[in-house]
Steps between C-alpha positions, in 0.01 A plus 500: 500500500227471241647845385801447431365134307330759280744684439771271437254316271445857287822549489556213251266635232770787425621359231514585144316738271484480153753662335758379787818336454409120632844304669596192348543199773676131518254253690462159520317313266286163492778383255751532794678780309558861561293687251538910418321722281823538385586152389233588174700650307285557207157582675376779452369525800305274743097424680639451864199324688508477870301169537475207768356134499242569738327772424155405299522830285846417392412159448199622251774671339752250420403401172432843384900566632628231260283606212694858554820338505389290179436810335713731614845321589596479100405847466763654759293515823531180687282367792680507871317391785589604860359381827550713741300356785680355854459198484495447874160702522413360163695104475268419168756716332842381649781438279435135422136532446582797212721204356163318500261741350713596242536118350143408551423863322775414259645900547725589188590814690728569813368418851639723731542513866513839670610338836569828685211686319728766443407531092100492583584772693751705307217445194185588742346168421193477750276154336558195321510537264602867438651580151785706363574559155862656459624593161922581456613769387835665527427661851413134637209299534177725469149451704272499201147351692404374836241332618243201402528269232164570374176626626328133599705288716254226504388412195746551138218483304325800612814733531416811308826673544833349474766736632796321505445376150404840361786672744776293339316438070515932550864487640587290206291713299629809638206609573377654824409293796128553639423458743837456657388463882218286607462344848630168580244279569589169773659403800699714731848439460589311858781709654766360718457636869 
């Protein structure tokens, strides 16, 4: 039995590598509106965060999200949040308490629900929070980095490396992205049995 946990478990991180073609998806947001990476029309591409309410890593990194989205939304690469958690294992980040968090947080960015987890999966998201820069181009949307936000997840002043930031000012810049993998650093996503 534990076997087959693991393995079922493993099988989610199979998701994306960079350079892969990353779907597009309609979920439910805070707003009570269906939101799609194809709704932004004039992005030029997206930081898709797989994030929850509960999680104290992805709480230590909510105010570094919005100050992405501050910077980067105007500049073509919007901020959108996903949780991907089931919220019967995990009721901190039910629907109604996202609607929560988001207002006291004051979120200028889509909240998303992944109810069926099927987009955490199809990305390989495996923490919260657990980043994906895409980038279009005319083949679709492009996996350009994965991974952490930065390289200290508790305190902002003593980050070192930011490598979302730099990931997305050197898309903009096109210039190349390095490192363009790091490990996600938080809390396991909680699967749905």
């Amino acid at each position: 039995m534990l076997a087959l946990l693991l393995i079922s478990t493993a099988s989610f991180a199979d998701g994306y590598e960079i350079g892969d073609n990353a779907t597009s998806f309609n979920l439910l947001n805070v707003d009570g509106e269906y939101v799609s990476l194809d709704d932004f029309r004039e992005a030029d591409g997206f930081i898709v965060i797989f994030t929850c309410n509960h999680c104290p890593y992805s709480k230590l990194y909510e105010d570094r999200i919005i100050e992405l989205n501050e910077i980067f939304s105007e500049q073509g690469y919007p901020v959108v949040a996903i949780n991907p958690n089931d919220t019967i294992k995990e009721p901190e980040d039910s629907y109604s308490q996202m609607i929560v968090r988001a207002d006291e947080k004051g979120f200028e960015f889509p909240y998303l629900l992944d109810a069926d987890q099927s987009i955490a999966k199809a990305y390989g998201a495996t923490r919260t929070p657990h980043v994906f820069v895409l980038q279009k181009s005319n083949d679709g949307l492009v996996v350009k980095y994965i991974g952490a936000i930065d390289d200290n997840s508790k305190s902002p002043d003593d980050v070192e490396e930011q490598y979302v930031y730099n990931a997305v000012n050197n898309l903009i810049n096109e210039k190349p992205i390095y490192p363009n993998f790091t490990k996600a650093i938080g809390c396991t996503i909680k699967w749905a049995d």
